[in-house]
The first five atom37 places (N, CA, C, CB, O) and aatype in JSON, in Angstrom:
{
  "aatype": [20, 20, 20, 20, 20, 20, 20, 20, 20, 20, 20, 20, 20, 20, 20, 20, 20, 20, 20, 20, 20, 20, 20, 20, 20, 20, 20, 20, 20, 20, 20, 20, 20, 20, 20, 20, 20, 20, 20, 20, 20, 20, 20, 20, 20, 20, 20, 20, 20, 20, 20, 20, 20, 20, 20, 20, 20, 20, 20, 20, 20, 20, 20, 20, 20, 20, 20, 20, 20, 20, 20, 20, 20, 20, 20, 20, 20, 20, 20, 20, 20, 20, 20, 20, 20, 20, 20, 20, 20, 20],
  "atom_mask": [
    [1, 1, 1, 1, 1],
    [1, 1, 1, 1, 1],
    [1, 1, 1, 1, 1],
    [1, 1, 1, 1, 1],
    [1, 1, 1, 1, 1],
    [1, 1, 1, 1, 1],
    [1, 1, 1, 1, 1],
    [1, 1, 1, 1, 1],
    [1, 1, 1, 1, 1],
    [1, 1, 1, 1, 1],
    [1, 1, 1, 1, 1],
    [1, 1, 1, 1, 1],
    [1, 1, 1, 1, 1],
    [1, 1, 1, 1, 1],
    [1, 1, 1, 1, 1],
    [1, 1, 1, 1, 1],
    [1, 1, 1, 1, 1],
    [1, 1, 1, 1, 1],
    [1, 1, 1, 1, 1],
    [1, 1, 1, 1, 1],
    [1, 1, 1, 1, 1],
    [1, 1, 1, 1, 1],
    [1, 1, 1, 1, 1],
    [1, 1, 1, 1, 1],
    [1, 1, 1, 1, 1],
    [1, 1, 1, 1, 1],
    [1, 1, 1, 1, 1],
    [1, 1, 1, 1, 1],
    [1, 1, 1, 1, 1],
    [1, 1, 1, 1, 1],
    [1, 1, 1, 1, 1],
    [1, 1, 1, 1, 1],
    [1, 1, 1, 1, 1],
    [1, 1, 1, 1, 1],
    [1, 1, 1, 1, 1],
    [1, 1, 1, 1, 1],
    [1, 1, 1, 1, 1],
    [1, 1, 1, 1, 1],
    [1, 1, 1, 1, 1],
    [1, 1, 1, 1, 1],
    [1, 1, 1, 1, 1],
    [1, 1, 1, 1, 1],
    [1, 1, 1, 1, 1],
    [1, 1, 1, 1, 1],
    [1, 1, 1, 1, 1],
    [1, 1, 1, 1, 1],
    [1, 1, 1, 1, 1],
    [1, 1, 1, 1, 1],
    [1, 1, 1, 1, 1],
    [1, 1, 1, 1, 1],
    [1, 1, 1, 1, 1],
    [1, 1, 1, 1, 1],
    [1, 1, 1, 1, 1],
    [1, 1, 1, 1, 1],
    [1, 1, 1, 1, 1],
    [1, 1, 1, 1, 1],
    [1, 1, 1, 1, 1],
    [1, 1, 1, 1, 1],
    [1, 1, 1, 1, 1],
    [1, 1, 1, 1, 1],
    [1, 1, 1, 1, 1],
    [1, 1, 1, 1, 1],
    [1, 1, 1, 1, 1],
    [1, 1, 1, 1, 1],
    [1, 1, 1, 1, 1],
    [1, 1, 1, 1, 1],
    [1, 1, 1, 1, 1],
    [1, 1, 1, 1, 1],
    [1, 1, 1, 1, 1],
    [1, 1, 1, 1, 1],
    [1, 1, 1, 1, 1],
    [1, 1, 1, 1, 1],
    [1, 1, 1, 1, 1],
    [1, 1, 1, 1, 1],
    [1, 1, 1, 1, 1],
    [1, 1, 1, 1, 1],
    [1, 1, 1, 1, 1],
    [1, 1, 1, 1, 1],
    [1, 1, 1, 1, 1],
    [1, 1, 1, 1, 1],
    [1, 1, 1, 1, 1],
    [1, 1, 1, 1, 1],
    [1, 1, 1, 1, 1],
    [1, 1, 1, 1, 1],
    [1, 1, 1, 1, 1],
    [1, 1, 1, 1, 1],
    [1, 1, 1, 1, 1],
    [1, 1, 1, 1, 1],
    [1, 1, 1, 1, 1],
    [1, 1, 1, 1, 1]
  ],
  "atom_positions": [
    [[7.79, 3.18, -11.22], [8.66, 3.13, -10.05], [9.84, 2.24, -10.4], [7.89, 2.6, -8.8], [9.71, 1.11, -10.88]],
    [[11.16, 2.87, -10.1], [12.14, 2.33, -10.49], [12.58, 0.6, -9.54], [13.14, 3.61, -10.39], [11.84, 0.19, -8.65]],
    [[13.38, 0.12, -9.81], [13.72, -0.78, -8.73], [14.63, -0.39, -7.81], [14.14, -1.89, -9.18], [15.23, -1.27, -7.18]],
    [[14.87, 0.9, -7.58], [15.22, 1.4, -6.38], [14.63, 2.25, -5.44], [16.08, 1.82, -6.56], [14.89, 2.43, -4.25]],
    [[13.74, 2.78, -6.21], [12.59, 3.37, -5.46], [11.91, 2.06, -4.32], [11.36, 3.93, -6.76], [11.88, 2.11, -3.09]],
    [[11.41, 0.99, -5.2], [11.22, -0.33, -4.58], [12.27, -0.59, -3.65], [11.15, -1.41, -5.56], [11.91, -0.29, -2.52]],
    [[13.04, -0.89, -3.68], [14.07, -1.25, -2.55], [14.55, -0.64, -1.65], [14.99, -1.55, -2.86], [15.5, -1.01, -0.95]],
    [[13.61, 0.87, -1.52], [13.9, 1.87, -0.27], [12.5, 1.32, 0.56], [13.93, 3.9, -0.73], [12.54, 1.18, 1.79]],
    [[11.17, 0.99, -0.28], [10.47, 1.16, 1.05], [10.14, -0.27, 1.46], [9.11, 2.13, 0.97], [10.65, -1.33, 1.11]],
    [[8.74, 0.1, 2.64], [8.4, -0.97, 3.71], [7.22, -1.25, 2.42], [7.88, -0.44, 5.7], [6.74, -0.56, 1.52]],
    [[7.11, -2.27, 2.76], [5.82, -3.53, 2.64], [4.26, -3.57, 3.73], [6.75, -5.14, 3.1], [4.22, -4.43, 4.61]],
    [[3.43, -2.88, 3.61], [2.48, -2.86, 4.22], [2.27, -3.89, 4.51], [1.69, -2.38, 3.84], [2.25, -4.86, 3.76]],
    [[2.01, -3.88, 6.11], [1.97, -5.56, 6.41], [3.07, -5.95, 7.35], [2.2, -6.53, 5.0], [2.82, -6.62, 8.35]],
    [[4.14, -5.58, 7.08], [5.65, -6.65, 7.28], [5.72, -5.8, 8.88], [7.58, -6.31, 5.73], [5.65, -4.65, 9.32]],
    [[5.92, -7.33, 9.41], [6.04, -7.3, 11.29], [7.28, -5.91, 11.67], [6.96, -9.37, 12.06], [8.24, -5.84, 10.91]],
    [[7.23, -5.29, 12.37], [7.59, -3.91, 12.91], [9.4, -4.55, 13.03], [6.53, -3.34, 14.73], [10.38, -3.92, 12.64]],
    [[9.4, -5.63, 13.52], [10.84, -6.35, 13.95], [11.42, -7.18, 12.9], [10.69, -7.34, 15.21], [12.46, -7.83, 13.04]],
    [[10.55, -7.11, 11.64], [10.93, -7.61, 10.65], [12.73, -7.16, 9.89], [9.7, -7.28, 9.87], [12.9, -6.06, 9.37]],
    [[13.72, -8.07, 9.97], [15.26, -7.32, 9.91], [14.65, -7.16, 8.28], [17.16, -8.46, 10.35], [15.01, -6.07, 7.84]],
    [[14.08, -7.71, 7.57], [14.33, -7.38, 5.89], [12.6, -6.67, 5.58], [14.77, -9.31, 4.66], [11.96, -7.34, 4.77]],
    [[12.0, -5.69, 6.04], [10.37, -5.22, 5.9], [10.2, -4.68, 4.56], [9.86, -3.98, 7.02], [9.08, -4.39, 4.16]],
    [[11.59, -4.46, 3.59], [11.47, -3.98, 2.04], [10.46, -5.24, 1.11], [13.34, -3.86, 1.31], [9.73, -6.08, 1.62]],
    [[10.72, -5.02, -0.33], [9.96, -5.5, -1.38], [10.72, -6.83, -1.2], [9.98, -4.67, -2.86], [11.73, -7.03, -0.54]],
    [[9.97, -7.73, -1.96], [10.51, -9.02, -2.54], [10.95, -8.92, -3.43], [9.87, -9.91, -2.76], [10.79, -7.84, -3.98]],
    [[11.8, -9.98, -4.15], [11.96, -9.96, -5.69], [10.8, -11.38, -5.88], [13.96, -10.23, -6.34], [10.48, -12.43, -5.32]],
    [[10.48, -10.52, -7.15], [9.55, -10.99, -7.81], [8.03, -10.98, -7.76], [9.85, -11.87, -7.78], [7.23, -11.4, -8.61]],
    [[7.82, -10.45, -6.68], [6.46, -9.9, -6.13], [6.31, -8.37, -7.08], [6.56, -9.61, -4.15], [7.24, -7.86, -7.71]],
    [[4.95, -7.84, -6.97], [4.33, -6.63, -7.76], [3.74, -5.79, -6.55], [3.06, -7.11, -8.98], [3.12, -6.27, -5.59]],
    [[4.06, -4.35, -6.78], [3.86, -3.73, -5.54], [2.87, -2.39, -6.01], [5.43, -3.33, -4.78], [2.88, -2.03, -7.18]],
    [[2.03, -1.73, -5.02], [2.08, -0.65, -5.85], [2.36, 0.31, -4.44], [0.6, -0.39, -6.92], [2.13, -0.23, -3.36]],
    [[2.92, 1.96, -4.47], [3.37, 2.62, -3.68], [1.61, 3.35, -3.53], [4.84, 3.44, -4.19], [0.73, 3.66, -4.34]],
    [[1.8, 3.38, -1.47], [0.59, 4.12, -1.59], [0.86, 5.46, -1.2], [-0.52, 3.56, -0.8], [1.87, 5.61, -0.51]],
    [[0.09, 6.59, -1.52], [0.54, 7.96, -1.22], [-1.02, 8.85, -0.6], [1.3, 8.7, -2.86], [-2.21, 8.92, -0.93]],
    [[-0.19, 9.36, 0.4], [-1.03, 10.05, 1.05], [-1.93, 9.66, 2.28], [-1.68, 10.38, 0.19], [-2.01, 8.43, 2.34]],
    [[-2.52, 10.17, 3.13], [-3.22, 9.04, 4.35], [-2.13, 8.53, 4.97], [-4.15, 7.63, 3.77], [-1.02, 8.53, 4.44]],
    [[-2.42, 7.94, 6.46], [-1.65, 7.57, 7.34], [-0.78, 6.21, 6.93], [-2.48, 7.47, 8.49], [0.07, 5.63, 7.61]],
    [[-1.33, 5.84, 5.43], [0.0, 4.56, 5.14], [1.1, 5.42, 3.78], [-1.0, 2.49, 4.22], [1.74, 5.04, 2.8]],
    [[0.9, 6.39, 4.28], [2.03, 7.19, 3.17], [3.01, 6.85, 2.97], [2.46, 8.32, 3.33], [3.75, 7.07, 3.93]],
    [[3.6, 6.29, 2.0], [5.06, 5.85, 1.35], [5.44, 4.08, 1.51], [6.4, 6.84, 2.31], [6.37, 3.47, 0.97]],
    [[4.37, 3.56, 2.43], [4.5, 1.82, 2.31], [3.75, 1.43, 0.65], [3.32, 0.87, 3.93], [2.87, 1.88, -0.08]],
    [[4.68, 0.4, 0.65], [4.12, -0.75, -0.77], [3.22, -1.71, -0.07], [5.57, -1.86, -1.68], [3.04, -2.09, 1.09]],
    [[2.69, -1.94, -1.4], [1.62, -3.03, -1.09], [1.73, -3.65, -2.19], [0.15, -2.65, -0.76], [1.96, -3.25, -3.34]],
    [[1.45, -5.11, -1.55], [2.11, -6.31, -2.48], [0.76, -6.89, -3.02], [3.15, -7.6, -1.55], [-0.17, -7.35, -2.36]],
    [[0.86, -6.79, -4.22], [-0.23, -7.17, -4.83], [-0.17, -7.83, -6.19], [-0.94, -6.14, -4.87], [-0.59, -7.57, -7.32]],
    [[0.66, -8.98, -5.48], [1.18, -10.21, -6.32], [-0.21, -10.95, -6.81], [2.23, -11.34, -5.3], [-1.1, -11.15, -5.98]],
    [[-0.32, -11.23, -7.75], [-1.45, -12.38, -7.86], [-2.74, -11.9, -8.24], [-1.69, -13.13, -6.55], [-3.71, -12.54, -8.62]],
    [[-2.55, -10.35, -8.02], [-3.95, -9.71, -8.19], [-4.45, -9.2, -9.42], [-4.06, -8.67, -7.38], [-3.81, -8.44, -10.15]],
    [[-6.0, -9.77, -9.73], [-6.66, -9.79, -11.31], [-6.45, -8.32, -11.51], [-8.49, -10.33, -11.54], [-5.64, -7.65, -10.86]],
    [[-7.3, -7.84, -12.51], [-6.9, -6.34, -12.9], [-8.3, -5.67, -12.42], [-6.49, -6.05, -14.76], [-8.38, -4.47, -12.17]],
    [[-9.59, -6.73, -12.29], [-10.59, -6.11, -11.74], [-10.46, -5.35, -10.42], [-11.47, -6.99, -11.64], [-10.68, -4.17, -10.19]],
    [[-9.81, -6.81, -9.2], [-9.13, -6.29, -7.75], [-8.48, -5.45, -7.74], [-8.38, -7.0, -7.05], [-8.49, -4.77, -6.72]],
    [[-7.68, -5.1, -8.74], [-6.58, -4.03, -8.81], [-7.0, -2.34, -9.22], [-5.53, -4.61, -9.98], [-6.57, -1.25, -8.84]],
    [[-8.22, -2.82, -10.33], [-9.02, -1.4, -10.37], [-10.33, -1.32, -9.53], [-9.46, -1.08, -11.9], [-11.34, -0.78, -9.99]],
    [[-10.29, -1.89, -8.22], [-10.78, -1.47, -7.23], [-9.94, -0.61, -6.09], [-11.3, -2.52, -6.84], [-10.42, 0.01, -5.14]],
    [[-8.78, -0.74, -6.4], [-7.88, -0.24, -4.54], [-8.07, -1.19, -3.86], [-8.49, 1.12, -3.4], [-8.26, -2.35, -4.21]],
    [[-8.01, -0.58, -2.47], [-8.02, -1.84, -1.32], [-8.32, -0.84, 0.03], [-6.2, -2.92, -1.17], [-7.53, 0.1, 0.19]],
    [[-9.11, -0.96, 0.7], [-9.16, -0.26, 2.36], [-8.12, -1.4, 3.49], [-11.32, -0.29, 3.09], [-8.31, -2.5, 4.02]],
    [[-7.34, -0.71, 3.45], [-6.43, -1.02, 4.4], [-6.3, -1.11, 5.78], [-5.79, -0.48, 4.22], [-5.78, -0.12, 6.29]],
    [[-6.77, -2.47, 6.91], [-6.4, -1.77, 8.39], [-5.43, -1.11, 8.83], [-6.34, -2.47, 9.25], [-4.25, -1.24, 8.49]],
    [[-5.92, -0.31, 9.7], [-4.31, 0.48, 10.15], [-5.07, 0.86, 11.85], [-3.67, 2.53, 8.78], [-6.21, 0.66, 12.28]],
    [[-4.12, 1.32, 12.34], [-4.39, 1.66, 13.46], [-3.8, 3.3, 13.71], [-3.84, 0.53, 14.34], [-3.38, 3.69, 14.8]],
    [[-3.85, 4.01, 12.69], [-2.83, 5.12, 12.77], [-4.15, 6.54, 11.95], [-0.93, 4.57, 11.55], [-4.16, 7.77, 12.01]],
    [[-4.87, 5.77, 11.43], [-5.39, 6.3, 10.83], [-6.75, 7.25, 11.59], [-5.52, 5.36, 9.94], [-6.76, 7.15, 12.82]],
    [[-7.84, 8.12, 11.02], [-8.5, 8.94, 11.82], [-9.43, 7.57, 13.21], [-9.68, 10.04, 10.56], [-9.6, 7.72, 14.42]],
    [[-9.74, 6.56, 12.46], [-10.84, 5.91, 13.37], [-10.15, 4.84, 14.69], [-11.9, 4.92, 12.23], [-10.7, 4.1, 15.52]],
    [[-8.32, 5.28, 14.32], [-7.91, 4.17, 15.53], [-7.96, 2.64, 15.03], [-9.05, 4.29, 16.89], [-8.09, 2.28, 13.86]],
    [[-7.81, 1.71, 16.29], [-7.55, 0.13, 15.98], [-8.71, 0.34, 15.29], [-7.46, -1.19, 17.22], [-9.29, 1.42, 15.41]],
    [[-9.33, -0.83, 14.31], [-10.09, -1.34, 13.86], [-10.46, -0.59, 12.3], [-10.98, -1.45, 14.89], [-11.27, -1.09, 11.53]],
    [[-9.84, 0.47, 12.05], [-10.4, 1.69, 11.0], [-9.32, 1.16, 10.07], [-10.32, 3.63, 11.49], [-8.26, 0.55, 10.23]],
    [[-10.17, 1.74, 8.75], [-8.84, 1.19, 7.33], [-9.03, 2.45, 6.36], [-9.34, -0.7, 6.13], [-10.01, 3.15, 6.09]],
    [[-8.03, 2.45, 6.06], [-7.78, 3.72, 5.04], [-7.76, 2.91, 3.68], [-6.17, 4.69, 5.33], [-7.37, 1.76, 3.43]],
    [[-8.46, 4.18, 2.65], [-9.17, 3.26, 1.21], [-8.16, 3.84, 0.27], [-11.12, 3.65, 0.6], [-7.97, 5.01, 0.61]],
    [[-7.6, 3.6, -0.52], [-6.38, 3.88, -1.38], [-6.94, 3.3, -2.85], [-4.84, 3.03, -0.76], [-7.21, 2.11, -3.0]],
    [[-7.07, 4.2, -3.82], [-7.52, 3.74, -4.95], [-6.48, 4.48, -6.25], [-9.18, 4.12, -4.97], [-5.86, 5.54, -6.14]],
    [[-6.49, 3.78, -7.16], [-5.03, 3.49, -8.29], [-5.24, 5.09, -8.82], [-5.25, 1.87, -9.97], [-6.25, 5.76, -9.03]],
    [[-4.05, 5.35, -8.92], [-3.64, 7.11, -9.42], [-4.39, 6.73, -11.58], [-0.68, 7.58, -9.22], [-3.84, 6.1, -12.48]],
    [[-5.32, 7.25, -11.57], [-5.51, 7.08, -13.33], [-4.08, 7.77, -14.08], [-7.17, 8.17, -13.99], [-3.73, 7.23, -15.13]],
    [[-3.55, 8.52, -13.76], [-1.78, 8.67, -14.79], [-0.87, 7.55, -14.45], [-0.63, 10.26, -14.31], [-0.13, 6.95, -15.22]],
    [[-1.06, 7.33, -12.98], [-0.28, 6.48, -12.9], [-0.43, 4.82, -11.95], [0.63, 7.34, -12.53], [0.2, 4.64, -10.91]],
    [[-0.97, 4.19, -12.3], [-1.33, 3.54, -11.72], [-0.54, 2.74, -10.92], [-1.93, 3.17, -12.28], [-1.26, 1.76, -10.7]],
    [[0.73, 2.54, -10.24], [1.75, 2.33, -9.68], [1.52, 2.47, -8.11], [2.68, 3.14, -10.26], [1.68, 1.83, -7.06]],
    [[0.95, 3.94, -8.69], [1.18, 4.4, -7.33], [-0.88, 4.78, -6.84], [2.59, 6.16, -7.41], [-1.79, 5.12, -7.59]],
    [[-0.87, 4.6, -5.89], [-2.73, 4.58, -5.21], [-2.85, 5.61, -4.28], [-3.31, 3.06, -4.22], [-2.31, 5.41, -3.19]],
    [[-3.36, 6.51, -4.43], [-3.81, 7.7, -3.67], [-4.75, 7.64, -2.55], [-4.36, 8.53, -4.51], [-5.88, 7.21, -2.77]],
    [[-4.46, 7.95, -1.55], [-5.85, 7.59, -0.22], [-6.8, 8.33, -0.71], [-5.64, 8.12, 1.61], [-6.57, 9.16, -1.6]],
    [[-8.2, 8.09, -0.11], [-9.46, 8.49, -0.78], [-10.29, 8.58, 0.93], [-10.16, 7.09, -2.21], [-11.43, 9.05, 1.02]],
    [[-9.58, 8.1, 2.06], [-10.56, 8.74, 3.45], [-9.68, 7.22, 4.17], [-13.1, 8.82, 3.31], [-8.79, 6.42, 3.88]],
    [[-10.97, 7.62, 5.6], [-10.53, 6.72, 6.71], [-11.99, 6.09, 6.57], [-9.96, 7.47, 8.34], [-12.94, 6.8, 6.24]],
    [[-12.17, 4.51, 6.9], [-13.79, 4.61, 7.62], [-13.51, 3.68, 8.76], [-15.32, 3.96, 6.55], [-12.43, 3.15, 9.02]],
    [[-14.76, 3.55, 9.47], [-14.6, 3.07, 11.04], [-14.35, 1.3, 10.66], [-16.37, 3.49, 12.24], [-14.17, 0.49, 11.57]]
  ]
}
């Protein structure tokens, strides 16, 4: 992912009224694709390579189970940049 690809999207996470909700500099992101957090980054500064070849289940409220449900996003094997959704759970 280029650094402009990065500097188009949102930051999973970042407050709705947030005036700047793009990437940081200097933070590590990866783009998630697919599932109800389609096209937000996720900042995953700091994170070992074990955490990182796990994914992450994400809360969302958008997703099949409503408030409280998280969508599971696990690392693309060609490309690991970018994390593919894998379901919703409650």
């Amino acid at each position: 992912m280029d650094d402009e690809a990065l500097l188009r999207g949102r930051v999973y996470g970042a407050d709705h009224d947030d005036p700047d909700p793009g990437p940081r500099h200097g933070h590590v992101y990866r783009e998630l694709v697919g599932g109800p957090l389609d096209g937000l980054l996720l900042d995953v500064t700091g994170w070992d390579a074990d955490r990182l070849g796990d994914g992450a289940a994400l809360a969302t409220e958008i997703g099949k189970y409503g408030a409280g449900g998280r969508a599971h996003y696990e690392p693309r094997a060609a490309d690991p940049a970018r994390w593919d959704w894998a379901g919703d759970t409650p």
